[in-house]
N, C-alpha and C positions, 0 to 999 in steps of 0.2 A: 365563382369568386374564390378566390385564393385564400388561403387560414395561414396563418400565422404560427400556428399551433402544427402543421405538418409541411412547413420549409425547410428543403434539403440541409443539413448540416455544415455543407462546404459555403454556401452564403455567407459574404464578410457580415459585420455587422452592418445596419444602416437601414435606410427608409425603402429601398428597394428587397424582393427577396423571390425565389422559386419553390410552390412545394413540388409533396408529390403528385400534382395531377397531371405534371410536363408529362406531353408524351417522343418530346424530342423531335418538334419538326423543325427547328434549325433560324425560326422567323427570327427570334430576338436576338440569336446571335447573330443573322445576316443584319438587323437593323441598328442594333449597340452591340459592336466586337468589343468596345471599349472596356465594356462593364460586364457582358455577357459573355459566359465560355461553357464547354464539354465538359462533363465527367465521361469519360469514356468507359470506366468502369460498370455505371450505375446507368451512361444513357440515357443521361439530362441533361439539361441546362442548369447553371447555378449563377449566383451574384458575384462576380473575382473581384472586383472594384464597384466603389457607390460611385455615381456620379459628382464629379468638382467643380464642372462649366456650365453653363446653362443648355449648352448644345446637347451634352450628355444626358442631362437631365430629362430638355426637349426629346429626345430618341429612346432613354427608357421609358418615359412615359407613351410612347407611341409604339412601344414592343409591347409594353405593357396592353394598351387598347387592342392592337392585334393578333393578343394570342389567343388563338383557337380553342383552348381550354379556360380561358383562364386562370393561369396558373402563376402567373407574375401579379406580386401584388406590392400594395406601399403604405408602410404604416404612418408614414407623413413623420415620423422622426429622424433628427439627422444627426 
């Protein structure tokens, strides 16, 4: 389950977010490119944009269920 308390820094603000348990396998950003992107430095996933549409929404929350770590999490604020 993802903490909130250890989400990467580069995460915008909002209801979606990554900490550090990403170990970068690429699912949430092949499922939401929209919201999801690389740090290429760190070699993670982080939050670049919250979702705006309901689609995005629908698709983080479904990266969200399929990460392997769990490591995408949603504090339900927006």
């Amino acid at each position: 389950m993802a903490d909130a308390a250890n989400k990467y820094t580069q995460n915008i603000t909002g209801q979606f977010y990554v900490d550090d348990q990403c170990i970068d396998c690429d699912l949430c950003r092949e499922t939401a490119p929209a919201n999801f992107t690389r740090d290429d430095d760190g070699g993670h996933s982080y939050v670049f944009k919250q979702p705006e549409t309901e689609e995005e929404t629908r698709l983080s929350e479904e990266a969200m269920a399929g990460c392997p770590v769990e490591a995408i999490g949603c504090d339900g604020n927006e």
